[in-house]
NUSE-576364 format. One record per residue: residue in three letters; x, y, z of N, C-alpha, C, O in turn. Coordinates in Angstrom, 2 decimals. Example, Ala and Ser with C-alpha at 12.3 -4.5 7.8 and 13.67 -1.06 7.14 Angstrom:
! NUSE-576364
R   rest      n_c1      n_c2      n_c3     ca_c1     ca_c2     ca_c3      c_c1      c_c2      c_c3      o_c1      o_c2      o_c3
R    ALA     13.19     -5.69      7.80     12.30     -4.50      7.80     13.20     -3.30      7.80     14.24     -3.32      8.46
R    SER     12.85     -2.25      7.08     13.67     -1.06      7.14     12.90      0.03      7.87     13.41      1.14      8.04
***
This chain:
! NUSE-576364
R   rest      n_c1      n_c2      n_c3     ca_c1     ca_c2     ca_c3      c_c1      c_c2      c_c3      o_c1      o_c2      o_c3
R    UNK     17.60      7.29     22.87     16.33      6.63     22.68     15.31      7.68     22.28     15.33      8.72     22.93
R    UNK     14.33      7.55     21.20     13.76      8.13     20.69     11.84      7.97     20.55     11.62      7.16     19.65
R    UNK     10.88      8.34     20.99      9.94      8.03     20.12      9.00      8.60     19.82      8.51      9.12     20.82
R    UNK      8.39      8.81     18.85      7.31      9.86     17.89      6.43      9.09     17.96      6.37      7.86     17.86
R    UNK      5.60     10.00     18.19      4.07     10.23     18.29      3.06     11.48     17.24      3.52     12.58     16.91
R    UNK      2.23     11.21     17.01      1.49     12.11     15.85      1.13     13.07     16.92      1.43     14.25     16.73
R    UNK      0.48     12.72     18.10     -0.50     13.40     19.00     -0.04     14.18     20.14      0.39     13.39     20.99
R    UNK      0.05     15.33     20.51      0.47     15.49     21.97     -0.37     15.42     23.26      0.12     15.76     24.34
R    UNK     -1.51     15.01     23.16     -1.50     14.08     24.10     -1.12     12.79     24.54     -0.79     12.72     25.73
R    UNK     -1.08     11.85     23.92      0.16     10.98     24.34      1.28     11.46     24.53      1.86     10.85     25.43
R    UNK      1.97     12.43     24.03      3.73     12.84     24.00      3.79     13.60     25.44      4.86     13.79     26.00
R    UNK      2.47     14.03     26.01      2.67     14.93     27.21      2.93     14.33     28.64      3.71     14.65     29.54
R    UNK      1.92     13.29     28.52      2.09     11.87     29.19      3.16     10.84     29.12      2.90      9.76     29.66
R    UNK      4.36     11.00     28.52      5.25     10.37     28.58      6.75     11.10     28.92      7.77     10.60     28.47
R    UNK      6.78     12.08     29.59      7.96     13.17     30.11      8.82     12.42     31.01      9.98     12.82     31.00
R    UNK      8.58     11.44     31.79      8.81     11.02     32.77      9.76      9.61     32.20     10.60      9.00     32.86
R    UNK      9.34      9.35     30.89     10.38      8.02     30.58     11.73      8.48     30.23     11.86      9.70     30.10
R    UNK     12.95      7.58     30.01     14.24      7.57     29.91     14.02      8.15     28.20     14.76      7.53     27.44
R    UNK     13.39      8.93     27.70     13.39      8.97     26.30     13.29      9.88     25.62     12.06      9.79     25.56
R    UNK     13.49     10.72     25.04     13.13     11.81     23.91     12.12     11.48     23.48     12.27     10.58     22.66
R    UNK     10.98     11.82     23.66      9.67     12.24     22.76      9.55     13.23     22.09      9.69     14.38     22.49
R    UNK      9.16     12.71     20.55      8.79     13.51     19.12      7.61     14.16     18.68      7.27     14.07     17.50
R    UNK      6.90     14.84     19.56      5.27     15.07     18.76      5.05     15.74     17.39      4.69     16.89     17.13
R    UNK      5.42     14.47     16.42      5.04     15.23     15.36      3.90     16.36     14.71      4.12     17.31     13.96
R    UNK      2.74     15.92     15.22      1.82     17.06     14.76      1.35     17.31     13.38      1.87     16.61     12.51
R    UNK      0.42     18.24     13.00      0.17     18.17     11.60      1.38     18.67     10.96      1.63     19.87     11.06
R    UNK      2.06     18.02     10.40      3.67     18.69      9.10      3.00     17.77      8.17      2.06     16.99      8.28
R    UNK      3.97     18.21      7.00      3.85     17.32      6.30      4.33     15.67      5.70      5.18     15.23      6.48
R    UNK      4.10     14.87      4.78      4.76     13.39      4.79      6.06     13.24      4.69      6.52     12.14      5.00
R    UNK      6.50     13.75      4.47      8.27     13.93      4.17      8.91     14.08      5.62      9.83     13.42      6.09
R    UNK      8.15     15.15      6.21      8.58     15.67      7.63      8.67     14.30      8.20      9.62     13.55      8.43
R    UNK      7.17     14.20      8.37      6.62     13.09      9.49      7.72     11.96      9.10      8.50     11.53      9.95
R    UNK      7.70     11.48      7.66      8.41     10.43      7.44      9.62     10.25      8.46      9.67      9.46      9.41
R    UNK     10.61     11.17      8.03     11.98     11.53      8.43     11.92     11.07     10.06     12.58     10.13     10.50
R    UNK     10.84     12.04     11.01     11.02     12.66     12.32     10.81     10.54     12.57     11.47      9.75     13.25
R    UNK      9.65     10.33     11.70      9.82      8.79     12.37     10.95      7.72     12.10     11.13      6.85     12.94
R    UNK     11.54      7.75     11.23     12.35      7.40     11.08     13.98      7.59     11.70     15.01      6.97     11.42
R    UNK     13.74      8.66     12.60     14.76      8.79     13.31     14.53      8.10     14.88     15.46      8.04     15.68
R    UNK     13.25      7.64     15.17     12.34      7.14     16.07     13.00      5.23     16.40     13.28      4.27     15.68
R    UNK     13.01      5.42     17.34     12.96      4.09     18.05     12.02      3.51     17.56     11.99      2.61     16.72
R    UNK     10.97      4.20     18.30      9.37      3.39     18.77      8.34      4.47     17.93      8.67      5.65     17.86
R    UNK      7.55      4.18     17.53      6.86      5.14     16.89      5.21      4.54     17.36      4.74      3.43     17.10
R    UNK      4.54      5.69     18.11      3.09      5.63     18.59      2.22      6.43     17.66      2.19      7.56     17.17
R    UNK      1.17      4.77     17.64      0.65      5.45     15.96     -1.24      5.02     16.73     -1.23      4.69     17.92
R    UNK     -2.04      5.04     16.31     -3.43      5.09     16.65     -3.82      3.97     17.79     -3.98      2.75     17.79
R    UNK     -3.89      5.02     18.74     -4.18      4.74     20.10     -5.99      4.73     20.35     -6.52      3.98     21.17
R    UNK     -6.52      5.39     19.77     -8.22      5.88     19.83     -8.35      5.09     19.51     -8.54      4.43     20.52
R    UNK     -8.41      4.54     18.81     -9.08      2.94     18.27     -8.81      1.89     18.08     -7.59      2.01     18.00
R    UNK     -9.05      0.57     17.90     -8.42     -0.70     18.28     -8.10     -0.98     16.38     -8.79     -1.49     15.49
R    UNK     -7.24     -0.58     16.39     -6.65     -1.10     14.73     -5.14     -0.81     14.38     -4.15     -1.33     14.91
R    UNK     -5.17     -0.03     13.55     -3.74      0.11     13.34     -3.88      1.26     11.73     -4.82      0.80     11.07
R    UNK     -3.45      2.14     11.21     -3.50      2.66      9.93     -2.70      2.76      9.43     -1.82      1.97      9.77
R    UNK     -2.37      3.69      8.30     -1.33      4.03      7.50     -0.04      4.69      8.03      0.85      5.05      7.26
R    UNK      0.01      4.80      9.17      1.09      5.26     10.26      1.89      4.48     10.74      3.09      4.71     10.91
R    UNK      1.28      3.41     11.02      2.03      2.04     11.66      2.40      1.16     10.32      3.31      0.36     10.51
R    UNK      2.08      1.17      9.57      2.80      0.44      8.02      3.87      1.32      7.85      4.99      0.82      7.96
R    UNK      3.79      2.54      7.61      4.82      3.22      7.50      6.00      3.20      8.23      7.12      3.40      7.75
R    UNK      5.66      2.88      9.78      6.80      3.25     11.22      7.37      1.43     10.54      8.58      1.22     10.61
R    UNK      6.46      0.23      9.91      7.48     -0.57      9.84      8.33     -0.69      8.78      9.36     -1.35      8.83
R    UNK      7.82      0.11      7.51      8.74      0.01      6.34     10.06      1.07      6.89     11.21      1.03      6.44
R    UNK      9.70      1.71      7.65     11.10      2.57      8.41     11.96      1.79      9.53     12.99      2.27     10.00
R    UNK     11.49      0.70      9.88     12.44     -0.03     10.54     11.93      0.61     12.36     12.60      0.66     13.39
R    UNK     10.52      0.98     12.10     11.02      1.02     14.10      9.82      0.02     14.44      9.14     -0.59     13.62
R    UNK      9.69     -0.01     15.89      9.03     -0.74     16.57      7.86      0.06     16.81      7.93      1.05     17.54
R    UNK      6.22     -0.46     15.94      5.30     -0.23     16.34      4.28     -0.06     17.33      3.59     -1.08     17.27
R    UNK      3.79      0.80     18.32      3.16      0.40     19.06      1.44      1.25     18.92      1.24      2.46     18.77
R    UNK      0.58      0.32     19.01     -0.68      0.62     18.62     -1.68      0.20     19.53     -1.36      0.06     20.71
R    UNK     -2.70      0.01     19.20     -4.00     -0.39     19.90     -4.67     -1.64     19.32     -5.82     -1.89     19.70
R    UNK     -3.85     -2.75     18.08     -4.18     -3.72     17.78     -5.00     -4.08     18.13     -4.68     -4.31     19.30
R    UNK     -6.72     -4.59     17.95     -7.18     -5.36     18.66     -7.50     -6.97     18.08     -7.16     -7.05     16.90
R    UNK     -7.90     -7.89     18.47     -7.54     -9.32     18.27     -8.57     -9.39     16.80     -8.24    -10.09     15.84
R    UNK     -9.45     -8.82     16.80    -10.21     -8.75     15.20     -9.44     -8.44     14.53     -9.07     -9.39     13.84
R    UNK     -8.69     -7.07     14.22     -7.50     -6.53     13.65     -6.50     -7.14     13.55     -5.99     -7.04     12.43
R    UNK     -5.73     -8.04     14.60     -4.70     -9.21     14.16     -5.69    -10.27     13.20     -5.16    -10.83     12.25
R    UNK     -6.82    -10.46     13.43     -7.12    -11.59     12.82     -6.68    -11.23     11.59     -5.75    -11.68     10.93
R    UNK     -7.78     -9.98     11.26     -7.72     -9.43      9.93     -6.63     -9.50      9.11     -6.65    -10.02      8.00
R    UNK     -5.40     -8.86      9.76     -4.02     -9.00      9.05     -3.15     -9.82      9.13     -1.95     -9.62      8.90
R    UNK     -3.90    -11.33      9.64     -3.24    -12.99      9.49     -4.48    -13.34      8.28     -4.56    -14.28      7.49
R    UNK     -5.08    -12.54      8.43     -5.73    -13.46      6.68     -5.53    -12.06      5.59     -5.26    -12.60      4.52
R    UNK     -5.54    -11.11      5.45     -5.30    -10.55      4.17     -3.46    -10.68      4.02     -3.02    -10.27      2.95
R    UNK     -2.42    -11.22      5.04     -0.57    -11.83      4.74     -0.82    -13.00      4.54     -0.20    -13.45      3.57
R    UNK     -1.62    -13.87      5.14     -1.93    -15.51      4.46     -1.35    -16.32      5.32     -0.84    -17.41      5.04
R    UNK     -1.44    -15.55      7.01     -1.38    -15.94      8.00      0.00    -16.22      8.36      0.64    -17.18      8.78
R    UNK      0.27    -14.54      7.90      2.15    -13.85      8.62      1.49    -13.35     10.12      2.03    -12.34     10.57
R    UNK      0.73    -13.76     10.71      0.33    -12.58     11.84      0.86    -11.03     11.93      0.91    -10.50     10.82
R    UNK      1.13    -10.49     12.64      1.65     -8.97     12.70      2.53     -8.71     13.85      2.49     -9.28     14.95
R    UNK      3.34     -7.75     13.45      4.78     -7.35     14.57      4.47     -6.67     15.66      5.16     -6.62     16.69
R    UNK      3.01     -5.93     15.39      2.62     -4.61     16.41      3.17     -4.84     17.79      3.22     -5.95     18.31
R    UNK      3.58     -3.74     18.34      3.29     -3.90     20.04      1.98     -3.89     20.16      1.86     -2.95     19.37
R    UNK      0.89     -4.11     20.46     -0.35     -3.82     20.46     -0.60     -4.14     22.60     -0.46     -5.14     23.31
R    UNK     -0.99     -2.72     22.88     -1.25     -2.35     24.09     -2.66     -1.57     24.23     -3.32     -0.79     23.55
R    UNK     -2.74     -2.11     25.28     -4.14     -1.56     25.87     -3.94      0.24     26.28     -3.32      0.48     27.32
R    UNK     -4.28      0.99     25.76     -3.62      2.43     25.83     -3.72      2.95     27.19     -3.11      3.96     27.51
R    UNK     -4.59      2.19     28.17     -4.63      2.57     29.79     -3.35      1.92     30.35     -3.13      2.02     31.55
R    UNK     -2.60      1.32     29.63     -1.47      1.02     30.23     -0.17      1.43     29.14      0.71      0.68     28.71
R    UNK     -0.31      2.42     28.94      0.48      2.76     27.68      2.01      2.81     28.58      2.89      1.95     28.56
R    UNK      1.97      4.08     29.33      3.74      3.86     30.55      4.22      2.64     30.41      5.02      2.14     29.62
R    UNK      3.22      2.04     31.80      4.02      1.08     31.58      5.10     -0.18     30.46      6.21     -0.69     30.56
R    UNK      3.63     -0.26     29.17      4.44     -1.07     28.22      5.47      0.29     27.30      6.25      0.00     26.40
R    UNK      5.37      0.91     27.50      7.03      1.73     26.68      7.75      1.76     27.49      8.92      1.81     27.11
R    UNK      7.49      1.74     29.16      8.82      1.89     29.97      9.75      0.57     29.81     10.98      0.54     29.81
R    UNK      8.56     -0.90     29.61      9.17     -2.10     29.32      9.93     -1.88     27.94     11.02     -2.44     28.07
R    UNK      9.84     -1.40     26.87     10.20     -1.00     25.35     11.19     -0.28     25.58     12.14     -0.32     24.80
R    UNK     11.21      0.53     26.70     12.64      1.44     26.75     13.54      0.65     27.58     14.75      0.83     27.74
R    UNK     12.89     -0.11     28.02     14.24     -0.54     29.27     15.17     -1.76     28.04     16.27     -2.29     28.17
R    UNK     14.45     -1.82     27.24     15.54     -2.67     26.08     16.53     -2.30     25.73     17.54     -2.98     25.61
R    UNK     16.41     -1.22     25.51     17.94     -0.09     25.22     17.25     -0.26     23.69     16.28     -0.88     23.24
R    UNK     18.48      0.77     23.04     18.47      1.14     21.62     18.92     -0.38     20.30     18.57     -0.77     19.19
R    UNK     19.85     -0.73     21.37     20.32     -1.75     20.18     19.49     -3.51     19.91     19.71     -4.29     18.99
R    UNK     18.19     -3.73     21.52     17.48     -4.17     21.10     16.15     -3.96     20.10     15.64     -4.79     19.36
R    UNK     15.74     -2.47     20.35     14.70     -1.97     19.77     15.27     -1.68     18.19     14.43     -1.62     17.30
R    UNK     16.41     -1.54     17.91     16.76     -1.38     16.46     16.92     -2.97     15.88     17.01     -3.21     14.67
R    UNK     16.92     -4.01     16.93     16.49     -5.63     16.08     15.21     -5.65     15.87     14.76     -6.21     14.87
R    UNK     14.35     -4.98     16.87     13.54     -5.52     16.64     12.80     -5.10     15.50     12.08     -5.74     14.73
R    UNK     13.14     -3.76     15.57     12.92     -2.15     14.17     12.85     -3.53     12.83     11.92     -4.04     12.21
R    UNK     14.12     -3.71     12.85     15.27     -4.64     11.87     14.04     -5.85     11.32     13.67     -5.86     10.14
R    UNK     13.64     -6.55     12.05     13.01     -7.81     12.04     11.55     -7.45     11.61     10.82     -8.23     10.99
R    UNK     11.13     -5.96     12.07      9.54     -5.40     11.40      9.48     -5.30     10.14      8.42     -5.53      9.55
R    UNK     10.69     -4.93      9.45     11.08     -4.11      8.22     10.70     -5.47      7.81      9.60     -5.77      7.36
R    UNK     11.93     -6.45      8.02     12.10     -7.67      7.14     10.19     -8.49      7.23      9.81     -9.26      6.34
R    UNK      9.61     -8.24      8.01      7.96     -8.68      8.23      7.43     -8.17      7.06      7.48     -8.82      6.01
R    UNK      7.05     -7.31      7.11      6.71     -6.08      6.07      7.31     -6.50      4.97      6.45     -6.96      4.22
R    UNK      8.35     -6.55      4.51      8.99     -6.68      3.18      8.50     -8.50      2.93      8.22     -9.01      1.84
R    UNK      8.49     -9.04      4.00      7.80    -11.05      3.91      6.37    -10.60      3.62      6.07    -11.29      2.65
R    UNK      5.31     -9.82      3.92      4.35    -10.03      4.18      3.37     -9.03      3.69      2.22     -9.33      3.37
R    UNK      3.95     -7.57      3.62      2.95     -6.73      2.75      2.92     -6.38      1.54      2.66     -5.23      1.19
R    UNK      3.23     -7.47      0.63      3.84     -7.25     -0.52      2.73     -7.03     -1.47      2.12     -8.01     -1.90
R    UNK      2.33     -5.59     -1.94      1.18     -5.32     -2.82      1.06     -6.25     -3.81     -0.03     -6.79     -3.63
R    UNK      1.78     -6.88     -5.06      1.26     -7.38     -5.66      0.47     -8.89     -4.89     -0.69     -9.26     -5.09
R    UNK      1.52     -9.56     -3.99      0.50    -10.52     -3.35     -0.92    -10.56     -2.62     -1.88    -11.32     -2.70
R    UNK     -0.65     -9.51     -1.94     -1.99     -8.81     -1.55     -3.22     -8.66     -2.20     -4.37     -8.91     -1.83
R    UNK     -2.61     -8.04     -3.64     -4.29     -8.38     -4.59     -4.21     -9.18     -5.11     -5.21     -9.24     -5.84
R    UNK     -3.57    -10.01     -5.27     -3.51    -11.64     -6.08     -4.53    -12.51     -4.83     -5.44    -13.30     -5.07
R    UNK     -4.11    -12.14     -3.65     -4.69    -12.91     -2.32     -5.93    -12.24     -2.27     -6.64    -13.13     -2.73
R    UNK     -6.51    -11.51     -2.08     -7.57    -10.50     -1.86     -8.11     -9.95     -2.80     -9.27    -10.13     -3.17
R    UNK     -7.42     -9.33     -3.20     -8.87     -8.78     -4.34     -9.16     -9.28     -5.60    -10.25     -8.99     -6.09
R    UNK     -8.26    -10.07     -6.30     -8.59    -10.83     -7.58     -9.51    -11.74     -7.24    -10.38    -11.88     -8.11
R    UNK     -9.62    -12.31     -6.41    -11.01    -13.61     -6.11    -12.01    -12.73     -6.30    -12.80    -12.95     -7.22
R    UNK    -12.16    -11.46     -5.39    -13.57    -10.77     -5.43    -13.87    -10.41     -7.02    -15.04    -10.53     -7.39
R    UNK    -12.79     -9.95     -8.04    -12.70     -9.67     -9.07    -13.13    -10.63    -10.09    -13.88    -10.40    -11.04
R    UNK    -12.65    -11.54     -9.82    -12.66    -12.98    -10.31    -14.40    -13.47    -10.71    -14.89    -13.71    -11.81
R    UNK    -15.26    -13.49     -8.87    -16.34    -13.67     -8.96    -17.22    -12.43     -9.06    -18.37    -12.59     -8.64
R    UNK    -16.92    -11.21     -9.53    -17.50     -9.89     -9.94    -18.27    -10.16    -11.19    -19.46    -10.04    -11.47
R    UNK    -16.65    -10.81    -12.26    -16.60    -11.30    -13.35    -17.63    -12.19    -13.77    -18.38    -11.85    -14.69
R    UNK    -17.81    -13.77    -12.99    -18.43    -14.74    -12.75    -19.95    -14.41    -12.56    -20.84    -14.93    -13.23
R    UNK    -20.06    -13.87    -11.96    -21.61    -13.30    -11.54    -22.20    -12.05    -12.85    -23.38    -11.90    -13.15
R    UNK    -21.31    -11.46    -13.34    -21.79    -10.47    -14.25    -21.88    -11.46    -15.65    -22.86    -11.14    -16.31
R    UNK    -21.40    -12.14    -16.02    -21.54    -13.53    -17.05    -22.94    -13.63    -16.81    -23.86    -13.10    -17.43
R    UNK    -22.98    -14.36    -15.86    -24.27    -15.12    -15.55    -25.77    -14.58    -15.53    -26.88    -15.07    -15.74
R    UNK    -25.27    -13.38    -15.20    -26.39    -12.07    -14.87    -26.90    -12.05    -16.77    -28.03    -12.32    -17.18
R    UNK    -26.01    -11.74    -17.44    -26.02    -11.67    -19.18    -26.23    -12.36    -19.64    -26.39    -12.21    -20.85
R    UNK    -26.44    -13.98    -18.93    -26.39    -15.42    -19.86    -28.23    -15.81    -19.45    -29.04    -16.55    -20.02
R    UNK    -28.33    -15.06    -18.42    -29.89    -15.79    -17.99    -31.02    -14.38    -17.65    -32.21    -14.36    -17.33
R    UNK    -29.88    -13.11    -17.93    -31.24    -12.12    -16.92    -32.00    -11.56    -15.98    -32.73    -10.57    -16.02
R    UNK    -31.61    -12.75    -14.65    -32.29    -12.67    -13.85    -31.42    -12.12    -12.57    -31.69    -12.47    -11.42
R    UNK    -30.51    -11.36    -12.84    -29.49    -11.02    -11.39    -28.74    -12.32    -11.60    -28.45    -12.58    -10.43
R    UNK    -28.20    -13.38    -12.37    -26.84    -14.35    -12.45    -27.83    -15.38    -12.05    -27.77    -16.38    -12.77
R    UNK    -28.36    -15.40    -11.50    -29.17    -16.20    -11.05    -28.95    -16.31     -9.64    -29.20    -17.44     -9.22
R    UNK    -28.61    -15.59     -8.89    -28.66    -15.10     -7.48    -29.58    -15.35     -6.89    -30.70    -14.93     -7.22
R    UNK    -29.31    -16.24     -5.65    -30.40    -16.19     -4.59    -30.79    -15.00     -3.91    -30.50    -14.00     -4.57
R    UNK    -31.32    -14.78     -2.90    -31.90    -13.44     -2.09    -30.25    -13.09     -1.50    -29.44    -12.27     -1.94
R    UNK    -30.14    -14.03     -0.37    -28.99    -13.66      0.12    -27.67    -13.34     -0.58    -27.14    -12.26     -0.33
R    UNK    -26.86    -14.55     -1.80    -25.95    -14.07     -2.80    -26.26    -12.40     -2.85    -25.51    -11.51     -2.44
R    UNK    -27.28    -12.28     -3.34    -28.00    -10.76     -3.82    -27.07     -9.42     -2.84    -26.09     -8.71     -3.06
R    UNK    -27.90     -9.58     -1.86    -27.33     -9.50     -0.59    -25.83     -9.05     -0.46    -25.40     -7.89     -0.45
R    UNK    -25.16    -10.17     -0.38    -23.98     -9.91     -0.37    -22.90     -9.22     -1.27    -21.73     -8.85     -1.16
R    UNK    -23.78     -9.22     -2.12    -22.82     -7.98     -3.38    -23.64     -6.96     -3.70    -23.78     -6.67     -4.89
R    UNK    -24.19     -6.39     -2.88    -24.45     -5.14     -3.05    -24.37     -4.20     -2.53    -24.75     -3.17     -3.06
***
């Protein structure tokens, strides 16, 4: 059983579980990639209630994420997948032990389904071209729409105060 962490403070605090801990540290992407990918569980941004480019990565590698999700942040990433919700473990980091000791007591060959089932999430759900077809072509769309209008009349598209507002 395996799991990487960027930080060693979290990795120092976890000696005591049934597990090999990885503190990756500053290396580089190739490194990091690899070391997580050999990872069970991979602990990715704990300081703050979200999730980054660490935890996308730990799921296109097939392990089980665990983060600091917070319920804005799930919202967020049930409306920019089109309401795939998200795989995260998402834990309150004052109880970090305990929920990996629950994650370890799965053994290896549940945490590699569940690895298994993130990947296949990720491959259902973060799929770049859908992503800006869903998200950013509308904004693009009415960028478009509003810059017309702006050229057809002069006056800012004809924007109210607030419209105004909101795109700027």
């Amino acid at each position: 059983m395996r799991i990487a962490c960027d930080t060693g403070d979290v990795g120092q605090d976890l000696g005591d579980l049934d597990a090999e801990v990885d503190v990756i540290g500053p290396v580089g992407l190739e490194e990091a990639l690899q070391r997580k990918a050999a990872a069970h569980i991979v602990i990715d941004d704990l300081s703050t209630a979200g999730y980054r480019r660490g935890s996308i990565e730990a799921l296109a590698l097939g392990c089980v994420v665990v983060n600091a999700c917070d319920d804005l942040h799930a919202w967020h990433v049930q409306q920019i997948t089109g309401g795939c919700g998200h795989p995260f473990e998402a834990i309150d980091p004052e109880r970090l032990r305990g929920s990996l000791g629950r994650l370890v007591a799965l053994g290896p060959d549940a945490l590699s389904h569940m690895g298994r089932r993130n990947r296949a999430w990720l491959e259902a759900a973060w799929r770049p071209t859908e992503l800006i077809d869903r998200n950013l072509l509308p904004l693009v769309d009415e960028a478009i729409a509003l810059a017309k209008r702006h050229k057809q009349t002069g006056d800012g598209g004809g924007l109210d105060e607030r419209e105004h507002e909101r795109h700027s």
